[in-house]
FINU-180292 format. One record per residue (C-alpha): chain; x, y, z. Coordinates in nm, 4 decimals, decimal comma, padded with zeros to 6 digits. Each point is the difference from the previous one (the first is absolute). Example, Ala and Ser with C-alpha at 12.3 -4.5 7.8 and 13.67 -1.06 7.14 Angstrom:
residues 2
ATOM  chain        c1        c2        c3
ATOM      A   01,2300  -00,4500   00,7800
ATOM      A   00,1370   00,3440  -00,0660
This chain:
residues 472
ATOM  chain        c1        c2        c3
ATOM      A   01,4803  -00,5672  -03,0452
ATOM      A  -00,0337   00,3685   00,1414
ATOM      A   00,1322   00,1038   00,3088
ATOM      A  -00,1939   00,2855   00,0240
ATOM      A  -00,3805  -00,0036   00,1488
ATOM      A  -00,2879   00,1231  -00,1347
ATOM      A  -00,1376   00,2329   00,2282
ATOM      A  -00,2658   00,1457  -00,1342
ATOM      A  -00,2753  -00,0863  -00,2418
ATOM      A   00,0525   00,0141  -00,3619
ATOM      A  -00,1838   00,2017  -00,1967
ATOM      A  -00,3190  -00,0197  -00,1141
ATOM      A  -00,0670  -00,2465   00,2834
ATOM      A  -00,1701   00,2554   00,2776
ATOM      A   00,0011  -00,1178   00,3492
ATOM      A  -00,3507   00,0337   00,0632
ATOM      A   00,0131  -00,2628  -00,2533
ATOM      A   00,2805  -00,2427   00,1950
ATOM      A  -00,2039   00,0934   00,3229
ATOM      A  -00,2767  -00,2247  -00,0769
ATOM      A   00,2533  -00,2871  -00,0987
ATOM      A   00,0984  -00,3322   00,2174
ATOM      A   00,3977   00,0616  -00,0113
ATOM      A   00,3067  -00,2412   00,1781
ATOM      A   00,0160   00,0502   00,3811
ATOM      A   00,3100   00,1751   00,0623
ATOM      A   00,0189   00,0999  -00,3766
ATOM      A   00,3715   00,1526   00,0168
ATOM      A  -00,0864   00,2083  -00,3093
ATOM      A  -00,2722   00,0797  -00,3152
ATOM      A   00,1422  -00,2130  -00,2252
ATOM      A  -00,1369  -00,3433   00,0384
ATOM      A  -00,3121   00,1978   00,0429
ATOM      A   00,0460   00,2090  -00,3287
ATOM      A   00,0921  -00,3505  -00,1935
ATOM      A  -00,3570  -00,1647   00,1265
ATOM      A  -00,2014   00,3505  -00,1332
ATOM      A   00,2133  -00,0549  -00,3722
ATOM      A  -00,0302  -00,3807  -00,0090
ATOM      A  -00,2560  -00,1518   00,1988
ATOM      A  -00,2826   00,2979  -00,0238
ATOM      A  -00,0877  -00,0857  -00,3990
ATOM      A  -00,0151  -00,3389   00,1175
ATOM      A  -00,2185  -00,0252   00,3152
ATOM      A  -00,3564   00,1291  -00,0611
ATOM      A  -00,0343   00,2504   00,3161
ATOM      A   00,3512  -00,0131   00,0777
ATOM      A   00,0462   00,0531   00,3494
ATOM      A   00,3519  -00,0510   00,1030
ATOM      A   00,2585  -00,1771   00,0890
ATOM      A  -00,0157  -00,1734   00,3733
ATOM      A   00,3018  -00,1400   00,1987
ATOM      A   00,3208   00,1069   00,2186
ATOM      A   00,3225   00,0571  -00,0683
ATOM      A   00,1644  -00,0974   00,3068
ATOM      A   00,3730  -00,1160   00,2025
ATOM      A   00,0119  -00,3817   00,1234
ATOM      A   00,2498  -00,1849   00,2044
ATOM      A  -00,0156  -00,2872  -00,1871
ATOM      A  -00,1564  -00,1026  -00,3334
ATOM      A  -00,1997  -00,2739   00,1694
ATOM      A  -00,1539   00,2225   00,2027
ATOM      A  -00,0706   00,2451  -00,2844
ATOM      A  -00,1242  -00,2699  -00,1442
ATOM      A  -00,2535  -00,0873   00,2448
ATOM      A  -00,1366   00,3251   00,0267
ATOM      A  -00,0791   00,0009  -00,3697
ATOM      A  -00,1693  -00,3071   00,0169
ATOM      A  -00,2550   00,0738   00,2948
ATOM      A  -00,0208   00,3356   00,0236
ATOM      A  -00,1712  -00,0159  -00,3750
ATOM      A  -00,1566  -00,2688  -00,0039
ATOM      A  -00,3173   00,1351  -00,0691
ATOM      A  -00,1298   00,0891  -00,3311
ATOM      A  -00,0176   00,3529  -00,1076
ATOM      A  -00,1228   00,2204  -00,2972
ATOM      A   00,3082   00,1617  -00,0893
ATOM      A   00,3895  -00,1005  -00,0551
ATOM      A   00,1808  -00,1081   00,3037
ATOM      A   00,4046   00,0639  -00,0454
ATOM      A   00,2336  -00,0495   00,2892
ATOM      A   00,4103   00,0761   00,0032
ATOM      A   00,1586  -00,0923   00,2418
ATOM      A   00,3600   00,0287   00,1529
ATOM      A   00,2057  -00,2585   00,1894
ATOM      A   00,2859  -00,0827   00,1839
ATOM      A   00,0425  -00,3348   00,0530
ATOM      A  -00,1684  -00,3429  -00,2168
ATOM      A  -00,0464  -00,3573   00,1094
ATOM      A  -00,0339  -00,1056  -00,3898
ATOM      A  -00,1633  -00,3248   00,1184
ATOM      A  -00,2809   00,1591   00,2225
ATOM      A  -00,0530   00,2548  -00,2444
ATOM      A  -00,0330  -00,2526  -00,3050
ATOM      A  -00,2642  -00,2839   00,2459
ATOM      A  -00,2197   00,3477   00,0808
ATOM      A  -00,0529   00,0649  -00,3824
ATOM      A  -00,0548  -00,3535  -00,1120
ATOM      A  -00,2605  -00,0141   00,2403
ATOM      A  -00,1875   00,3141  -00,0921
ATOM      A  -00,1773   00,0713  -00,2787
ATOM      A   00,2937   00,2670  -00,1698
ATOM      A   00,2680  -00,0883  -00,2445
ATOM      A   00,3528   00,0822  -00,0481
ATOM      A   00,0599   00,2151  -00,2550
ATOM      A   00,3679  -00,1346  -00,0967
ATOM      A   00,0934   00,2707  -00,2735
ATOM      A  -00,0103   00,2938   00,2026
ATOM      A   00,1955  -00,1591   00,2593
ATOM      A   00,2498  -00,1062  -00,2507
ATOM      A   00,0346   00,3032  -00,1748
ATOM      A   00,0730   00,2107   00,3106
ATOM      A   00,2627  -00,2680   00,0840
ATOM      A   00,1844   00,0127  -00,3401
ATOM      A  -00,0308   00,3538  -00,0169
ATOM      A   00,0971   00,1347   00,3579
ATOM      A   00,0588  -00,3005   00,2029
ATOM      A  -00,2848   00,0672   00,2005
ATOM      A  -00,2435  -00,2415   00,1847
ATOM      A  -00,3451   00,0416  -00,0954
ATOM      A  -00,2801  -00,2348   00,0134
ATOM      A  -00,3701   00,0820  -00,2036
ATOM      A  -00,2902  -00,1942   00,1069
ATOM      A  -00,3384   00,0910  -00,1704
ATOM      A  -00,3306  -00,1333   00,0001
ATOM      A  -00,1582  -00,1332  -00,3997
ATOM      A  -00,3452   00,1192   00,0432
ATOM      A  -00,0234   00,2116   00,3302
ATOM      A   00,1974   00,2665  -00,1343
ATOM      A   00,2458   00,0190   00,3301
ATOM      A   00,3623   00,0057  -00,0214
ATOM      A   00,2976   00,0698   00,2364
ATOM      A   00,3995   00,0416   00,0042
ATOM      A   00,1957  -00,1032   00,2368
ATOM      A   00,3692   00,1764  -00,0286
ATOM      A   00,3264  -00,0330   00,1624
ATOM      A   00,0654   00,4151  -00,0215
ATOM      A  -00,1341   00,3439   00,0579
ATOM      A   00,1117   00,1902  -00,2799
ATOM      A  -00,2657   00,1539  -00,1536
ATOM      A   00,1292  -00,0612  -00,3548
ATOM      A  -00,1156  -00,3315   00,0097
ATOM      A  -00,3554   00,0600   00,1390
ATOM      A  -00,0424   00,2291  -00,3183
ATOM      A   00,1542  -00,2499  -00,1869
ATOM      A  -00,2488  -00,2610   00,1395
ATOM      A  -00,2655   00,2444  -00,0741
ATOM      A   00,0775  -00,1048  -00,3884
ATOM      A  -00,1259  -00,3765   00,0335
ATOM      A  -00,3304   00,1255   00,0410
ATOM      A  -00,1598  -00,1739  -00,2862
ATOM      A   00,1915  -00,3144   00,1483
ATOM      A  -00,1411  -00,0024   00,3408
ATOM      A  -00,3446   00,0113  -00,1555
ATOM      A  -00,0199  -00,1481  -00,2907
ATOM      A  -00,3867  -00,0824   00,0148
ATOM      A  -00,0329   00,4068  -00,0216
ATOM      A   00,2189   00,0010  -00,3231
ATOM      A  -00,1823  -00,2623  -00,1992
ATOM      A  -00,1918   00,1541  -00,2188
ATOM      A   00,2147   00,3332  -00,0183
ATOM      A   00,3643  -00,0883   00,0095
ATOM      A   00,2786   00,2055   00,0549
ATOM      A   00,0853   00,2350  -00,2963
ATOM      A   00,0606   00,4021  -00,2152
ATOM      A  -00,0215   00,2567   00,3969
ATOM      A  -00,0479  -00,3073   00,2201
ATOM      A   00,3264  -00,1414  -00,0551
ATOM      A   00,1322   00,2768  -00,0018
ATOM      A  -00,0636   00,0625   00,3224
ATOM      A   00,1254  -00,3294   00,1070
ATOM      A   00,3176   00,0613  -00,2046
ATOM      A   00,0615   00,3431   00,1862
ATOM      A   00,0127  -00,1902   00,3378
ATOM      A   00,3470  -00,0911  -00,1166
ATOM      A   00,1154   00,3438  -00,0453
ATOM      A   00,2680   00,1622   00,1903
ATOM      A  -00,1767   00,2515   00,0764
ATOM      A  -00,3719   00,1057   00,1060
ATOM      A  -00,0434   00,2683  -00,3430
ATOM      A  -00,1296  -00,2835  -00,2211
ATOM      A  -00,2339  -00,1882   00,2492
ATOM      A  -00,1658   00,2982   00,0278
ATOM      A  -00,0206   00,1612  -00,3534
ATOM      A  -00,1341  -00,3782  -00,0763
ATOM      A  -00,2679   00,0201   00,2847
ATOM      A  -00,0862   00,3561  -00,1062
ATOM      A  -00,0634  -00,1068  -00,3882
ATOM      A  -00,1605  -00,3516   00,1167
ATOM      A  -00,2951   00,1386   00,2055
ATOM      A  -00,0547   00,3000  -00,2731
ATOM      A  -00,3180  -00,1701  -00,0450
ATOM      A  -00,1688   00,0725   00,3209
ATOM      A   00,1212   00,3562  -00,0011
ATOM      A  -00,4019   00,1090  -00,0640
ATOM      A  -00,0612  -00,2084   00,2878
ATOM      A   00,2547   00,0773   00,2207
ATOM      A  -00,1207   00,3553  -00,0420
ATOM      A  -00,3555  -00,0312   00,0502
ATOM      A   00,1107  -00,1846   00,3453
ATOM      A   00,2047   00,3121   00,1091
ATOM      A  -00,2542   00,2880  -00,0640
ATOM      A  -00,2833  -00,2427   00,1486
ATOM      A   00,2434  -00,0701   00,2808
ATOM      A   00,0443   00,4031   00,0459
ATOM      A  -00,3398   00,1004  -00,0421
ATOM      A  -00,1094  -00,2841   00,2257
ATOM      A   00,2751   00,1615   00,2306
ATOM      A  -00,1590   00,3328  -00,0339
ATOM      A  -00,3651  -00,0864   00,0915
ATOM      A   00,1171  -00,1872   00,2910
ATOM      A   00,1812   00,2588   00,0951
ATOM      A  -00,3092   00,2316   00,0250
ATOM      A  -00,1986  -00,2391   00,1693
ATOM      A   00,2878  -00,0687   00,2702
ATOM      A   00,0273   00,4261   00,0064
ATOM      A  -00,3848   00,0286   00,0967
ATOM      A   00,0239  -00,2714   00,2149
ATOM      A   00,2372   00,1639   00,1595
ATOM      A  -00,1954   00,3123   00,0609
ATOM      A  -00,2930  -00,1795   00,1089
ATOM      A   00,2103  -00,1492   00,2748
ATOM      A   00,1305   00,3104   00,0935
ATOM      A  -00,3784   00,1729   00,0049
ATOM      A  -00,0752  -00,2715   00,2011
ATOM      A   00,3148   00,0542   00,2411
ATOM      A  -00,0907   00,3565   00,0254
ATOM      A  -00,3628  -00,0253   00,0863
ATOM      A   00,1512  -00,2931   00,2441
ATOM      A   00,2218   00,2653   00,1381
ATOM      A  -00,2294   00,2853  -00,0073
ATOM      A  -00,3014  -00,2571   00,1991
ATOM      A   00,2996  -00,0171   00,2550
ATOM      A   00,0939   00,3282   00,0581
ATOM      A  -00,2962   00,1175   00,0030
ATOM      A  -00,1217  -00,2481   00,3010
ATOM      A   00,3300   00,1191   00,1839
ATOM      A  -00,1196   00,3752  -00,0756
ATOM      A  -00,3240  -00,0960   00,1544
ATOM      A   00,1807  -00,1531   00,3081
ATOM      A   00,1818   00,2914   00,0175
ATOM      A  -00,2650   00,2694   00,0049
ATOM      A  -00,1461  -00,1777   00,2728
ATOM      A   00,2935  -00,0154   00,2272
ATOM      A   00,0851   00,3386  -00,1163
ATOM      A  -00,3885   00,0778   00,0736
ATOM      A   00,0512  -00,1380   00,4054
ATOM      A   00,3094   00,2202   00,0131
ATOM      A  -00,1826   00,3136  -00,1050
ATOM      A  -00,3120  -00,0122   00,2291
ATOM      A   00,2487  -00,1235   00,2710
ATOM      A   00,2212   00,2989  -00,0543
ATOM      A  -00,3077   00,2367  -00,0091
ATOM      A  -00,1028  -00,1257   00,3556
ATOM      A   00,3330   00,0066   00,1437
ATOM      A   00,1930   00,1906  -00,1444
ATOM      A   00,0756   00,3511   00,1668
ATOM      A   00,2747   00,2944   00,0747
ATOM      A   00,1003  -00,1796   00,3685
ATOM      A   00,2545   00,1153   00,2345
ATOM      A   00,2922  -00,1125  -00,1739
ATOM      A  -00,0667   00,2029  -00,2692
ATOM      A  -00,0518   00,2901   00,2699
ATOM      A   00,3530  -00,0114   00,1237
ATOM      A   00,1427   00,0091  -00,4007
ATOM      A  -00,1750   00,3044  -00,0976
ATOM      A   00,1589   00,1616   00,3132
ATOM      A   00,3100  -00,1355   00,0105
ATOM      A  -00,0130   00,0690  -00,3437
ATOM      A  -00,0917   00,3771   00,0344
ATOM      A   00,2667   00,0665   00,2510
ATOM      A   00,2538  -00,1177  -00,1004
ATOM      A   00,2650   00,1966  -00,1546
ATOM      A   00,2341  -00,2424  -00,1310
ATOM      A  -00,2699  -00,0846  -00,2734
ATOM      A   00,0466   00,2747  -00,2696
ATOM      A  -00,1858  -00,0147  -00,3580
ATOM      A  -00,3245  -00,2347   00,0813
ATOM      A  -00,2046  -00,0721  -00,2796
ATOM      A  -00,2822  -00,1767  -00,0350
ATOM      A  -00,1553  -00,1909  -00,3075
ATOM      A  -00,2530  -00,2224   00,1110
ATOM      A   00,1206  -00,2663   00,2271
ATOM      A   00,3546   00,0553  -00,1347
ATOM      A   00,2314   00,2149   00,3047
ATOM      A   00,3313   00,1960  -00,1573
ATOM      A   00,2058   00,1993   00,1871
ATOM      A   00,3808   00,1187   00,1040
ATOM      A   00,1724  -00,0029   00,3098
ATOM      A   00,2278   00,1914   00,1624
ATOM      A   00,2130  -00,1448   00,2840
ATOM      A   00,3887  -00,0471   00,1036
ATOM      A   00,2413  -00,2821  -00,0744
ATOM      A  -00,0426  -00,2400   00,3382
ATOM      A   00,0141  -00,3658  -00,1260
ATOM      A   00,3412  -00,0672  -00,1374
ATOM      A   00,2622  -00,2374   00,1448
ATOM      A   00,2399   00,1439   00,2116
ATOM      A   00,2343  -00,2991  -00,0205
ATOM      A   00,0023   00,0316  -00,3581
ATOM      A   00,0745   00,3231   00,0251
ATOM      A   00,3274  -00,0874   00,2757
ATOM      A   00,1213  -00,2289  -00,2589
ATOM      A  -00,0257   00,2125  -00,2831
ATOM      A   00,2003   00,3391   00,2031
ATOM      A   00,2609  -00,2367   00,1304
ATOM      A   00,1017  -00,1485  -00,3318
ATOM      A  -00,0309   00,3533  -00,1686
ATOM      A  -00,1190  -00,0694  -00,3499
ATOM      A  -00,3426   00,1369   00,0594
ATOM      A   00,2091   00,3400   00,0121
ATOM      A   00,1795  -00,0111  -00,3326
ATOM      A  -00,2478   00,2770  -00,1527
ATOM      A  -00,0618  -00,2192  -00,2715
ATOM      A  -00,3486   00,0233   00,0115
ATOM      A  -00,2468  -00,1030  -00,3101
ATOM      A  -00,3067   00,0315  -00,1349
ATOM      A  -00,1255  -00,1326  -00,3752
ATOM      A   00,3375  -00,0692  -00,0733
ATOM      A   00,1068   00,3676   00,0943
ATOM      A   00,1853   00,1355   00,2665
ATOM      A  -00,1249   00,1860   00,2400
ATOM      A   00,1414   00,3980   00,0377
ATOM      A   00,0402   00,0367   00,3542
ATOM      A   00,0233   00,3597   00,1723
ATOM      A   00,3409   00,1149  -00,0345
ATOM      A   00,0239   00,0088   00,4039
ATOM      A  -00,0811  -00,4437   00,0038
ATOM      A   00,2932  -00,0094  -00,2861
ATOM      A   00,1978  -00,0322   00,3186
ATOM      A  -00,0328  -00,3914   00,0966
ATOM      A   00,0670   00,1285   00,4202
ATOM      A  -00,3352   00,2321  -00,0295
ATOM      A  -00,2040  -00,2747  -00,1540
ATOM      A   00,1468  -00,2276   00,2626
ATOM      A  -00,1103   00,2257   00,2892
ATOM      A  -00,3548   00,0907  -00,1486
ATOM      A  -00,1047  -00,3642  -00,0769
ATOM      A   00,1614  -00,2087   00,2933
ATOM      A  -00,2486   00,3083   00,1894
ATOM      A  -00,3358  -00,1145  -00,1624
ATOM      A   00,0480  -00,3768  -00,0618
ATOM      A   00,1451  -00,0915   00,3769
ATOM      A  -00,1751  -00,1549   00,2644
ATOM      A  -00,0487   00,3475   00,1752
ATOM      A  -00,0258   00,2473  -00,3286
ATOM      A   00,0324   00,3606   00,0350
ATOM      A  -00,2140   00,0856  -00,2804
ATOM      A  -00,2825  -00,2525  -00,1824
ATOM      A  -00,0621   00,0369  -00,3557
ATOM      A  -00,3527   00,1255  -00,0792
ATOM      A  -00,1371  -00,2280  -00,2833
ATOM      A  -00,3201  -00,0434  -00,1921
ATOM      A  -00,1447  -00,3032  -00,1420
ATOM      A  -00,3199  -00,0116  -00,2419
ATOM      A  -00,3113  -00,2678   00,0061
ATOM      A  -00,2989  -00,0889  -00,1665
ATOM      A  -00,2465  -00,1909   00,2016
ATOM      A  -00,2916  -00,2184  -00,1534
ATOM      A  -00,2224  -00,0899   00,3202
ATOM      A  -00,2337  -00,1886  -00,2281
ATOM      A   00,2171  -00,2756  -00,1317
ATOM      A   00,2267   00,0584   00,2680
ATOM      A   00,3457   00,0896  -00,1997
ATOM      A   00,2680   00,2564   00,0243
ATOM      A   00,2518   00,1586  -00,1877
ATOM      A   00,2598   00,2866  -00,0467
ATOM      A   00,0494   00,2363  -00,2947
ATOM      A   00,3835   00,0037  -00,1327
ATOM      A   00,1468   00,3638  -00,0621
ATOM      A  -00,2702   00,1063   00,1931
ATOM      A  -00,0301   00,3611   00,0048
ATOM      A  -00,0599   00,1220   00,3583
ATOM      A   00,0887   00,4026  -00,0101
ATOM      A  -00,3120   00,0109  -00,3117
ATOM      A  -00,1789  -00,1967   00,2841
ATOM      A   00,0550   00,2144   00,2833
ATOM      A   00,2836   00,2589  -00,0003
ATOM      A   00,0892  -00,1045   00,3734
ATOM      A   00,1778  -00,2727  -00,1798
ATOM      A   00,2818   00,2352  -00,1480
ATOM      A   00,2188  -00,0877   00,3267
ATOM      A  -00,0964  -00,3604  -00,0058
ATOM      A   00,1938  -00,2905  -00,1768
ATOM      A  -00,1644  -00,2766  -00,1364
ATOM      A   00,0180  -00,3122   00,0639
ATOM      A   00,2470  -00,1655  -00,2076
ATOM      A  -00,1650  -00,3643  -00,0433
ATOM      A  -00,3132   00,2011  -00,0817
ATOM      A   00,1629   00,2221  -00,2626
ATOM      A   00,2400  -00,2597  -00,1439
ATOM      A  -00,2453  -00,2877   00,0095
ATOM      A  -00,3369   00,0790   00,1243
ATOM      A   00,0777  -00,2987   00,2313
ATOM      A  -00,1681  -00,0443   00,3271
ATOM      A   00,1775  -00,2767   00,1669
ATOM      A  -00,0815  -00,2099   00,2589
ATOM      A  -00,2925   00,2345   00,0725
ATOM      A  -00,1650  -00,1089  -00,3579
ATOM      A  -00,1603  -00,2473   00,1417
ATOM      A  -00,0467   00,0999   00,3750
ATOM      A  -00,2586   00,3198  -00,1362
ATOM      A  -00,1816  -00,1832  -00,1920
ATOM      A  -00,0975  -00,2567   00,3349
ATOM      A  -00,0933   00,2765   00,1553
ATOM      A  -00,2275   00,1255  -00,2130
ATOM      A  -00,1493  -00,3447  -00,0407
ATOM      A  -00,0449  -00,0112   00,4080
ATOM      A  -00,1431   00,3651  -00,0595
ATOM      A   00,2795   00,1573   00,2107
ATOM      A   00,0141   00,3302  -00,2101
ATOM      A   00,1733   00,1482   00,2907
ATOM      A   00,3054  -00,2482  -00,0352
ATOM      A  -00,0264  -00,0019  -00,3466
ATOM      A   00,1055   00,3929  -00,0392
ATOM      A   00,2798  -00,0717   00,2630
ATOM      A   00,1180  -00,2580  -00,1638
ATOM      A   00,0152   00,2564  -00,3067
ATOM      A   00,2263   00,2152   00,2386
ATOM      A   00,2358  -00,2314   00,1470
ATOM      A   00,0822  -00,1009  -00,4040
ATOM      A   00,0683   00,3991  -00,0602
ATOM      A   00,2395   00,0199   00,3121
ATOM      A   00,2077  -00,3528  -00,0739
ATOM      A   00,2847  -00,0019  -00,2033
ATOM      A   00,1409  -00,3465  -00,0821
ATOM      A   00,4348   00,0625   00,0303
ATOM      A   00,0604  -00,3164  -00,1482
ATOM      A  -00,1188   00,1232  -00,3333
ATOM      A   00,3130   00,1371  -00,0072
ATOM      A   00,0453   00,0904  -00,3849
ATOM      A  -00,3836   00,0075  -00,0983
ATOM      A  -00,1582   00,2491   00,2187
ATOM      A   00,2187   00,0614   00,3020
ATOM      A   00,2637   00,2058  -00,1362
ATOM      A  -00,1822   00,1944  -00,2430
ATOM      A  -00,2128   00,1225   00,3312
ATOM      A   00,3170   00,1232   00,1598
ATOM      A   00,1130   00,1498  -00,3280
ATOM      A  -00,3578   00,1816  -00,0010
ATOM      A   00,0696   00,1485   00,3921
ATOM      A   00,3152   00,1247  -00,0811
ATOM      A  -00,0775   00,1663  -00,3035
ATOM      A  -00,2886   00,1596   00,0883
ATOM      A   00,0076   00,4124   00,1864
ATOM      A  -00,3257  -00,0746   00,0942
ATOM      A  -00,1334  -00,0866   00,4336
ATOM      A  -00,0286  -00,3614  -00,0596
ATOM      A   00,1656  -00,0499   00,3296
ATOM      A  -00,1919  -00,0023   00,3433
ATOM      A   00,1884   00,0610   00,3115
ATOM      A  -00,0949  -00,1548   00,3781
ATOM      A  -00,0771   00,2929   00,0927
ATOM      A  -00,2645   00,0720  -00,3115
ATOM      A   00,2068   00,2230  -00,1990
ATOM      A   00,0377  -00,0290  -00,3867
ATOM      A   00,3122   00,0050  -00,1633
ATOM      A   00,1712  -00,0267  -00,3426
ATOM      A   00,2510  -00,2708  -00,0096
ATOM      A   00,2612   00,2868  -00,0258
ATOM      A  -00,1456   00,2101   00,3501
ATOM      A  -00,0330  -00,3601   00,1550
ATOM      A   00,4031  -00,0596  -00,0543
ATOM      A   00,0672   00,3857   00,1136
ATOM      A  -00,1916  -00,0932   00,3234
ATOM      A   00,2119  -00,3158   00,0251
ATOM      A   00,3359   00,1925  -00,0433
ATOM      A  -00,0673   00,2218   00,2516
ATOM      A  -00,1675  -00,2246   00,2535
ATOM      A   00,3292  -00,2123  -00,0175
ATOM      A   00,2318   00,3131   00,0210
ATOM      A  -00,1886   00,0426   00,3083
């Protein structure tokens, strides 16, 4: 009575071979299976299997029951059923037998009573060749074990070849301890069909093969057929598309035409000096401008000079500090030169460029990072650049307002739009871009400061100026 289960087929016995086979409902391993193949298959011409259920009850009755009606029917192979109860009403179960057409098998009961004081019941039908057991436990020891009575539950199959040499064997090793010598047994018992058992495997995989070929180009003419489907569509939406595209082109021939609007661009464009660089490339617009610092927030700005940090000097950029002129190592002269350009009434503005690429067609913008504006135009040697443009090519809010006017074919607005981004500086990117565009100004000797009254200074003449004004 192994504990163990046989998993997996014994050898020779391929499963292309058990495939084919009626086998137990619920069959909880191979080895009832493997014990029909080795006893049953030299006896039943054609052998096909071994039909039935191994299944849990409540009660025996009811197992009972089920048996009875659920197999009525005559079939053209074995039928073996096991199974498992709790509970018995021993008169019930005893009035449903009598009045069916099985019979009690006494021995087996008996013997599993003597033996392990189990309750188990064998009922089996003379000439039908049907048989069931109805046990009181779910170990499967004893469901191998009842795998042994074989011969027992149908006798009519071992009339004329009884049990004997390999076959008992077999039975014998049910009572084993331990799986090693059920299955050695099983392996030597179907020996004889080894030839066969072959032949079924390589038919089996060259069976497999040609299928698979067939299910391959079946494949590929589904997916010919799928492409032509595809191709039959797109090429009806290509059609659909020319024509529409076809009404757009004759309507833009007729109507289309350089109108007024476009009048004002070219000479707004032409005059004004702000716009430095222009290139063209087809409908694509690049160019630099060159403007001062006049959208920043003052408030900010208050904030920033009344708490002081903003004039620590420690000011960054790429993780490197800024060298400041040694005049603006002295935190009172950075004081006096910033609070005089960021205020609400600046002394000086900062004179700043900003860089932009312009694609009228499809109606985009963008900005170059690290731009280089004095290779551009050398005017820009006493501009700064915009910081969000240099750090991050980043337009800002305006990304999206150019754009709309280039969709509503205000070109006009559009460049403005480009300038007001070059003039605004954003304070509350304090860290990112803000203070490595002060550390710029006050590093630089060159006139990237405008006065009110026009005049360009360096950051160091625009502090002189300061110095004096005040000692006046």
């Amino acid at each position: 009575m192994f504990r163990d289960y046989i998993n997996n087929l014994i050898d020779p016995i391929p499963a292309e071979y058990v495939k084919n086979l009626v086998r137990l409902e619920h069959e909880p391993d191979f080895s009832f299976t493997c014990i029909g193949i080795a006893l049953l298959k030299p006896r039943i011409e054609n052998y096909k299997g071994i039909g039935g259920c191994f299944t849990p009850f409540g009660t025996e009755e009811g197992a009972v029951t089920e048996f009875i009606t659920r197999y009525e029917n005559d079939s053209d192979y074995p039928i073996f059923c096991y199974y498992t109860y709790d509970t018995s009403n021993e008169e019930e179960v005893l009035k449903l037998i009598n009045d069916s057409e099985y019979e009690i098998k006494d021995n087996i009961g008996a013997f599993l009573k003597e033996k392990a004081d189990i309750k188990c019941r064998a009922i089996y039908h003379k000439e039908k060749n049907k048989a069931a057991i109805f046990i009181n436990t779910k170990d499967i020891r004893y469901y191998h074990l009842n795998a042994s009575f074989i011969s027992l539950l149908f006798p009519k199959l071992f009339e004329e070849k009884p049990l004997e040499g390999q076959d008992y064997d077999v039975v014998k090793a049910c009572s084993k301890p331990d799986k090693d010598m059920f299955v050695q047994k099983i392996r030597e018992c179907v020996q004889p069909y080894a030839m066969e058992f072959r032949r079924i495997m390589l038919n089996a995989l060259l069976k497999s093969l040609h299928n698979d070929k067939i299910e391959y180009a079946l494949r590929e003419v589904d997916q010919q057929r799928e492409y032509i489907e595809n191709v039959k569509n797109t090429l009806a939406e290509a059609v659909k598309n020319l024509k529409t595209l076809s009404v757009t082109y004759e309507g833009l021939r007729a109507t289309e035409q350089f109108d007024e609007a476009e009048e004002e661009f070219v000479e707004y464009l032409s005059t004004n000096k702000a716009i430095r660089a222009m290139k063209m490339e087809g409908s694509v617009l690049t160019f630099a401008v060159a403007t001062l610092l006049n959208n920043y927030n003052a408030d900010v700005w208050e904030t920033f000079a009344k708490r002081g940090y903003i004039f620590d000097g420690e000011y960054m950029y790429r993780h490197e500090k800024i060298k400041l002129l040694d005049v603006f190592e002295d935190i009172e002269n950075r004081k006096r030169l910033l609070c005089n350009i960021f205020s609400e009434t600046p002394e000086f503005a900062v004179k700043i460029a900003g860089n932009y690429r312009i694609d009228m067609h499809s109606e985009y913008v963008s900005a170059e990072r690290e731009y280089n504006y004095c290779a551009a135009d050398p005017i820009f040697k006493s501009y700064l650049p915009n910081p969000h443009l240099k750090i991050f090519h980043c337009l800002g809010g305006y990304e999206d307002r150019i754009p709309e006017a280039l969709r509503k074919r205000n070109y006009i607005g559009a460049v403005e739009l480009c300038c007001a981004s070059a003039g605004s500086v954003d304070l509350d990117e304090t860290d990112q871009t803000f203070r490595p565009f002060i550390g710029w100004l006050m590093s630089t000797r060159e006139k990237v400061l405008r006065r009110k009254d026009g005049t360009d200074m360096t950051p160091e003449e625009a502090l002189i100026y300061l110095i004096d004004k005040e000692k006046e």
